[in-house]
C-alpha positions in Angstrom: 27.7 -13.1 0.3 24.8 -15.0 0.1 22.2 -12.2 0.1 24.1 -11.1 -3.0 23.7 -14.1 -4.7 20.2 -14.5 -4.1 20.0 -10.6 -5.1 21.6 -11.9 -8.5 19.9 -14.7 -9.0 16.5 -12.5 -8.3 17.4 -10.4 -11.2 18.0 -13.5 -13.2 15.4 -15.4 -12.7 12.1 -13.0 -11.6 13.1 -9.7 -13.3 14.6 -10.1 -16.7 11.7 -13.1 -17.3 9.2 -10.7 -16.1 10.6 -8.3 -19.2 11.8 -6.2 -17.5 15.6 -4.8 -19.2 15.7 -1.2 -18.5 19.4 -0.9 -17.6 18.3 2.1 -14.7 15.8 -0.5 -12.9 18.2 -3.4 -13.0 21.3 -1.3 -11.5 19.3 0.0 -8.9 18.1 -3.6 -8.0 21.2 -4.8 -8.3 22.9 -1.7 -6.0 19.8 -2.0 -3.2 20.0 -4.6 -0.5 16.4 -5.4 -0.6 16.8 -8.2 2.6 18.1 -4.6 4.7 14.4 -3.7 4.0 12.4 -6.8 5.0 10.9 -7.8 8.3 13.7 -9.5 10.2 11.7 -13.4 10.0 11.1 -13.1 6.7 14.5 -12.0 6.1 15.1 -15.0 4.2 12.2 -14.6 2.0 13.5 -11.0 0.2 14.4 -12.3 -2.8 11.7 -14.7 -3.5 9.2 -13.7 -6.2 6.4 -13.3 -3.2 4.1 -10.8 -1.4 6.1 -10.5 2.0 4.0 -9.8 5.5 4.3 -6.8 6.6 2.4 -5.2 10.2 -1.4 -3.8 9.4 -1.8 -6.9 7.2 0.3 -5.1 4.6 2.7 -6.4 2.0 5.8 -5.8 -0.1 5.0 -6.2 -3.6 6.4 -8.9 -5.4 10.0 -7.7 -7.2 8.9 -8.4 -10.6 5.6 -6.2 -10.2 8.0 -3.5 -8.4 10.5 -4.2 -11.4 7.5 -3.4 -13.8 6.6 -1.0 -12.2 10.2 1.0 -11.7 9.9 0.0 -15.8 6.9 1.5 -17.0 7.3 4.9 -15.2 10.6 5.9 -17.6 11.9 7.7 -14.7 14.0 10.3 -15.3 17.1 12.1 -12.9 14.9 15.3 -13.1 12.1 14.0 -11.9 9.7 14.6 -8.5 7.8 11.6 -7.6 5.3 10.9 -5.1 4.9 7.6 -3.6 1.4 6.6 -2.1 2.0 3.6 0.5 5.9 3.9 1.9 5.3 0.3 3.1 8.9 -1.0 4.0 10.9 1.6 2.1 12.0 -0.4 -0.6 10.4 1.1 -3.4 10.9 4.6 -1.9 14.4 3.9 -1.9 14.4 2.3 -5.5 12.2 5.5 -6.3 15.2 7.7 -4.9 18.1 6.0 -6.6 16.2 6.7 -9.5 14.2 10.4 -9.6 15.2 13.6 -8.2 13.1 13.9 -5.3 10.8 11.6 -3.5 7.4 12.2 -1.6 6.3 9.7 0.0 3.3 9.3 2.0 1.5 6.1 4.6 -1.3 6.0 6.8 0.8 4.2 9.0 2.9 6.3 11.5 5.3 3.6 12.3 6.1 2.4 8.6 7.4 6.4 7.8 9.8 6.0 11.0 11.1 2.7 10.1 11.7 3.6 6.3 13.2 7.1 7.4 16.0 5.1 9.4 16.4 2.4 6.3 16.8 5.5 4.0 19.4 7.2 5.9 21.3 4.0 6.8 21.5 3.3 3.0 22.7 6.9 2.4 19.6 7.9 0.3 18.4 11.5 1.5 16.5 12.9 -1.4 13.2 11.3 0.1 10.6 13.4 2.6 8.6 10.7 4.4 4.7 11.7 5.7 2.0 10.1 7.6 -1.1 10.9 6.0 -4.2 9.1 4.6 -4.2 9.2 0.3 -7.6 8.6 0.4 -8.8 11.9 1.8 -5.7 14.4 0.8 -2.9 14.0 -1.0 0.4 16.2 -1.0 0.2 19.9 -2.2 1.8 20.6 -6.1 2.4 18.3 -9.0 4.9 15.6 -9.8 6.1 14.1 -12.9 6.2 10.4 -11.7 3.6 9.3 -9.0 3.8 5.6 -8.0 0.8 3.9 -6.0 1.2 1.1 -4.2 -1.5 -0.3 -3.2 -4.6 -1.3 -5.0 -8.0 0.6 -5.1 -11.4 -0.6 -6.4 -12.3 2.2 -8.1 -10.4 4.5 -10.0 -9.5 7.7 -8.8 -9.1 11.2 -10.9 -7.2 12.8 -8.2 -4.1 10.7 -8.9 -3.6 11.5 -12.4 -4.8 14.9 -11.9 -1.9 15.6 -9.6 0.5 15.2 -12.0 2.5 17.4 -14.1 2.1 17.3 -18.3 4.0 14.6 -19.6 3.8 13.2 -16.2 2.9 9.2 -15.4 1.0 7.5 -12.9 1.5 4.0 -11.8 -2.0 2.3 -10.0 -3.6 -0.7 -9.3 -7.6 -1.3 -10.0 -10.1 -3.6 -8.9 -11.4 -6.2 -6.4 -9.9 -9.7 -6.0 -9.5 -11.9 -7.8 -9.5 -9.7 -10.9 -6.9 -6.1 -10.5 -5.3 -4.2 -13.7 -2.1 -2.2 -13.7 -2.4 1.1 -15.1 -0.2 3.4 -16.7 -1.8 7.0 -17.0 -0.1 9.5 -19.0 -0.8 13.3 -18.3 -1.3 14.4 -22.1 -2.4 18.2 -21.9 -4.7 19.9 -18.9 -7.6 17.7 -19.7 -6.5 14.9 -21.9 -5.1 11.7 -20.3 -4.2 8.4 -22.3 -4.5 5.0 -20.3 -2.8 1.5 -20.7 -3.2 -1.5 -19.2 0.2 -3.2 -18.5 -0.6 -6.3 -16.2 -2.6 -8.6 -13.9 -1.5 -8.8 -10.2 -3.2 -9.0 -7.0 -2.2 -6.7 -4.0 -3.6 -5.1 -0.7 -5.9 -2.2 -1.2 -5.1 0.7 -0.1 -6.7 1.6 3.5 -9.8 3.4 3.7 -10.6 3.0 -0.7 -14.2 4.1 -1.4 -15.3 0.5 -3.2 -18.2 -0.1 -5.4 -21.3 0.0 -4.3 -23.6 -2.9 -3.0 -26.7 -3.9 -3.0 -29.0 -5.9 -0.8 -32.8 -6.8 -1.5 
């Protein structure tokens, strides 16, 4: 009872202020037990508006950015989506209760296992769960809807390139302290329109190429 409160009180308080009224993302919020997903110490923590620890040095986006996120995507019954970072499985989840099919890929062995048991145990089965590293491969085929979750410092093509037309890609550029939220839009085979949505901060993704530096 008290988790559900807090779950209501999240919506409330960190995802309608954060603008974010699309009745789809706010049912699935409010249907999800995001504390089922959280490491058991910071249990507590799951519906604060903060970056939880996770292992690797990893963390759970904040649930307004993954509310704005969910938001900006317009996802649709028929969609595929692929998710880059499985993380804790929340967003996968969210991502399943929301699209036709999930893929969803980590570098992390151990994050897919635990979010394949947090999926089934919350009845979700439309999501395949990978180990593999974005950075040098990424799933074979297109999707309409691909969601990354963790930052990069430089943008890269093959993301939006792997989507279908009409198709919208989520991502985070930059270096601390300054990183953009994008939404790319798949327009025609070589036309792609880009928005900025938002300021955030988050992990980068493992193993990012980053800018180049110089010494003298």
């Amino acid at each position: 009872m008290e988790m559900e409160i807090a779950r209501g009180q999240m919506i409330r308080q960190q995802i309608r202020p954060a603008e974010v009224l699309d009745g789809q993302v706010l049912a699935v919020f409010s249907e999800l037990a995001r504390d089922e997903f959280v490491p058991v110490k910071y249990r507590a923590l799951a519906y604060a508006d903060t970056q939880i620890p996770l292992p690797h040095e990893e963390r759970m986006m904040m649930p307004s950015v993954e509310g704005r996120l969910l938001q900006s995507l317009e996802i649709k019954p028929t969609d595929s989506i692929l998710e880059v970072g499985t993380g804790s499985g929340y967003l996968t989840a969210c991502l399943g209760k929301m699209g036709q099919s999930v893929c969803s890929i980590d570098i992390y062995p151990d994050f897919i296992a635990a979010a394949k048991e947090l999926l089934a145990d919350a009845g979700i089965a439309n999501c395949s769960l990978q180990s593999m590293d974005a950075t040098e491969e990424l799933p074979a085929g297109t999707f309409d809807v691909i969601a990354v979750t963790g930052s990069m410092p430089l943008y890269d093509q093959r993301y939006a390139d792997a989507l279908k037309q009409g198709g919208r890609l989520f991502l985070i550029v930059g270096s601390e302290p300054l990183m953009e939220a994008r939404l790319v839009t798949r327009l025609s085979a070589t036309e792609f329109a880009s928005e900025t949505l938002f300021e955030t901060t988050i992990p980068p993704l493992r193993n990012a190429p980053r800018p180049a530096t110089f010494s003298f």
